[in-house]
N, C-alpha and C positions, 0 to 999 in steps of 0.2 A: 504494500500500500504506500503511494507516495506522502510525502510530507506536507503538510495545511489544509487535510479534512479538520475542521473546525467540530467539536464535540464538548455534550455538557455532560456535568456532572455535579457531586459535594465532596469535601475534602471530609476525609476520615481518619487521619493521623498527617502527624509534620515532625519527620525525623530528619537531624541536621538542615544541608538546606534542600531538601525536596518534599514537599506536596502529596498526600498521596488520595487519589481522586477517585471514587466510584462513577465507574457511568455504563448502564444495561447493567451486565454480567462480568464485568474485567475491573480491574483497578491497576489504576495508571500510577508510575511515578514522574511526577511534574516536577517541572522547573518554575522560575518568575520569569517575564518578561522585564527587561532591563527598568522600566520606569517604575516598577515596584519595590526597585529595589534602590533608585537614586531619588524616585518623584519626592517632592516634601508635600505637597496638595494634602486637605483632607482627604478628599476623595482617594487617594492614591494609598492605602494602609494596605497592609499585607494581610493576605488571606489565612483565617483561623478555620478551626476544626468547626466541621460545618456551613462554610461557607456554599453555597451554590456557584459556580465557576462556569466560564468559556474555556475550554481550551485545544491548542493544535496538537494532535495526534502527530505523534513523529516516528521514526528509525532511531530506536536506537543503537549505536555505536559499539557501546560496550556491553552489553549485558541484552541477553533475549527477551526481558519482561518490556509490556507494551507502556510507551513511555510518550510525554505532553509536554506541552509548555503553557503554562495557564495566560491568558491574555486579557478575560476581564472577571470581577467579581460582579454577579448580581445583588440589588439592592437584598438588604436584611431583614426580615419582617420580624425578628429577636435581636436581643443579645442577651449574655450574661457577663457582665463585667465588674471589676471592680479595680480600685484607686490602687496606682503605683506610685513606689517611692524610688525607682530605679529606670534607667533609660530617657531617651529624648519623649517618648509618650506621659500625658498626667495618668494616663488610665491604659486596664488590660483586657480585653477580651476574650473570655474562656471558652467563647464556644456560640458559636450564633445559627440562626433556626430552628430554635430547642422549640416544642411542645410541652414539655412538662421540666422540670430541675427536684430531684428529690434530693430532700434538704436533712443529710445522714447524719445523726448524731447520737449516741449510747447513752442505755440509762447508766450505766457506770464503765468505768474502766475504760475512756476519760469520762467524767462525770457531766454529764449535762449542763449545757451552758445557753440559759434561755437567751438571753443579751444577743451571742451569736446567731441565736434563731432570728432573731428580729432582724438583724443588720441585713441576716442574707434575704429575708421575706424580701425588704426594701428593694434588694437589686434585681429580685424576681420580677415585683411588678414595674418598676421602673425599664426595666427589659422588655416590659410584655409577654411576660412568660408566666404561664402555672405552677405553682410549688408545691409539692409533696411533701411535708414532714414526715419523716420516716423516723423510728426512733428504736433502732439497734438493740439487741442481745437482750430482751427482756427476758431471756433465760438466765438472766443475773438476779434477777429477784423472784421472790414466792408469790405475792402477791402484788400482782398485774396493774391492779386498782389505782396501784400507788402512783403508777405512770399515768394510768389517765386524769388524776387529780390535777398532774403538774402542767398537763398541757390540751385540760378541756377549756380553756379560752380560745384556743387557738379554733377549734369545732364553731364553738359559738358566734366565731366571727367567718364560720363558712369557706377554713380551712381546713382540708383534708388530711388526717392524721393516719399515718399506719403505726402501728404497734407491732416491728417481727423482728425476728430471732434467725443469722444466717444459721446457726446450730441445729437448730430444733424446727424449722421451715414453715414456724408460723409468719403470718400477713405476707409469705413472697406470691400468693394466687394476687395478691389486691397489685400490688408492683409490678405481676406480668400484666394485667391486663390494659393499664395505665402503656404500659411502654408496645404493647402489639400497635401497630401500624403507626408509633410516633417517634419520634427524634427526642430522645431525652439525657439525660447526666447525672452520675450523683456527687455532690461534692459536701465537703465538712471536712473538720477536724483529722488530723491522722488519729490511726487505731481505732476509729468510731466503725470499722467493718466495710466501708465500701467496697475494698474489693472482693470480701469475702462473700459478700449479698450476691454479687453478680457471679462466683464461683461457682454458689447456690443456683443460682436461676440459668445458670451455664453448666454443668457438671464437668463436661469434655474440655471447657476450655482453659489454656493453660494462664493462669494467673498468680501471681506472687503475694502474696500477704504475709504481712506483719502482724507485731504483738506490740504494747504499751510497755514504756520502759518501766521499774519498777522503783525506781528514784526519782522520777521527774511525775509521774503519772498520766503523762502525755504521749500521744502514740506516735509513733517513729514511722517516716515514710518511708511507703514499699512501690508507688506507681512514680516513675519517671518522667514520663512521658504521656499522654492524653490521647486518645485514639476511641474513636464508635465503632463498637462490636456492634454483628450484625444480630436480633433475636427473632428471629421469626417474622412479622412483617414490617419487624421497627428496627432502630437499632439504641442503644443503651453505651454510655461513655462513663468511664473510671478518673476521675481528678485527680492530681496528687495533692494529700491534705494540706493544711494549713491552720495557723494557731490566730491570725489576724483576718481580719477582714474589713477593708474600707471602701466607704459606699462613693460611688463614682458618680456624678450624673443627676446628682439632686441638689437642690440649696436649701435656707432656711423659709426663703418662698416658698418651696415645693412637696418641703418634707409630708408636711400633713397628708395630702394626695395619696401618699402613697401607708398610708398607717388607715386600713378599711375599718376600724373598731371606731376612726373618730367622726366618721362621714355623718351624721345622725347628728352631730354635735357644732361640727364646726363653722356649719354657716349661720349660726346662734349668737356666734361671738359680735362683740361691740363693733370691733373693726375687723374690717375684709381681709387687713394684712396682717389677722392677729398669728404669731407663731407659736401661740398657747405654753410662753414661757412667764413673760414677765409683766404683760398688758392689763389691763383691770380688765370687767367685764368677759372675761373670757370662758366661752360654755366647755369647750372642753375637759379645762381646768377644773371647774365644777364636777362635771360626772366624772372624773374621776377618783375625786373628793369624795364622793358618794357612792363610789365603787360601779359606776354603770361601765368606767372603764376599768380592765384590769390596772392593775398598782405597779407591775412588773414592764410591761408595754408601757408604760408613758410613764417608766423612768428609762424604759431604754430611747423612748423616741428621747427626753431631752438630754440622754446621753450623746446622742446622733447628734443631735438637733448642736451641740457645741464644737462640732469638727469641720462644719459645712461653712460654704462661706456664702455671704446675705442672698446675694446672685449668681447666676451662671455665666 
């Protein structure tokens, strides 16, 4: 086949510098076109995991596998990102086109850290993306209850909670079914199980997992690199963990928007630009006062709410 059939596809792994692209039945490994790699444009960012791509089907040279050159990104109708403190970019994109993002974290063994649930909710919806709380290895406790005590707000405000165990293979039916025919990711904390979830919902496939160190109580990373396995008619992607998370893409304008518990509330307030910190009249402030909002959410929104800056 000669060189500059034009074909699409989505990138599903990026090791060193090549691409690598499903499209039909084959996966390609891609290269950039030279301006993706010198452009400074917004427009011009280099292509992450998931992206939808143009690209030229080529010969390759050295090696028999069928091989591209990617030429344009199509628009994004997701992302999942969050604020960097390294490189020429403010911010990072883990992954765009998601459907769903399950949002992995253990009832123990690293302990449950609501704060982090909240931050990543924020970049869920500020993404346009659905989140899955998922909430790891309740085969650590006897009584089940105890978990749904910690994180029936989350239900209440018409977030979907699972409750499973990679061990014992409770809530992986509620996870398959979520990820059949969609694009989705799980990311959290190291040692909260993600890879092990998917080892589970994979049995064949080869994956690496770790354990929590036992001095720090935080778990040690075991995925490298980020790549979407294929499951059946979806495909499902491993993050490597992390112990931070900063929210990208929002301000003290906008934060509220994205906090669904205060929607009912906040157009109550005195003023339109209230940021439900330190304004008088402020209805939010109130129910939460009064407990119509949880106690724990709106202290982590104005934990948020002090990182961000007034405007974008």
């Amino acid at each position: 086949m000669e060189n500059g059939m034009l074909k699409e596809g989505f990138v599903i792994s990026k090791k060193g510098a090549y691409f690598y692209v499903v499209s039909g039945e084959r996966i390609y490994r891609c290269s950039l076109r030279g301006k993706f790699r010198l452009g400074d444009k917004r427009e011009e960012v280099l292509p992450v995991v998931g992206d939808n791509v143009e690209f030229r089907e080529e010969k390759s040279e050295t090696s028999g596998e069928p091989s591209g050159l990617i030429v344009a990104i199509s628009p994004r109708k997701s992302i999942f990102a969050r604020s960097s403190s390294t490189g020429k970019l403010r911010y990072r994109v883990l992954c765009a086109n998601l459907d769903y993002v399950f949002l992995v974290f253990a009832v123990l063994s690293p302990r449950l850290n609501l704060r982090l649930v909240d931050r990543m909710l924020v970049a869920a919806e500020c993404g346009g993306i659905t989140p899955v709380i998922c909430i790891n290895k309740s085969d650590l406790i006897d009584d089940r209850s105890e978990i749904f005590e910690k994180v029936s707000h989350y239900e209440a405000i018409d977030y979907e909670v699972i409750i499973c165990s990679a061990l014992d293979g409770s809530g992986l039916d509620s996870i398959m079914r979520r990820i059949m025919g969609s694009r989705a990711i799980m990311v959290g904390p190291s040692g909260v199980g993600k890879t092990s979830l998917i080892a589970a919902l994979a049995p064949g496939m080869d994956l690496r997992t770790g354990d929590v160190s036992s001095k720090t109580g935080k778990g040690r990373h075991t995925t490298s690199h980020f790549e979407l396995h294929p499951f059946g008619s979806g495909y499902l992607g491993d993050t490597p963990g992390f112990r931070e998370f900063g929210i990208w893409g929002v301000s003290k304008e906008t934060l509220d928007e994205h906090f669904r518990d205060f929607s009912g509330f906040r157009d109550q307030c005195r003023f339109s630009t209230c940021t439900h910190s330190h304004e008088p009249g402020c209805a939010v402030k109130e129910a939460a006062a009064k407990g119509l909002i949880d106690a724990g959410r709106f202290d982590s929104y104005t934990r948020i709410l002090e990182t961000l800056p007034d405007k974008l």
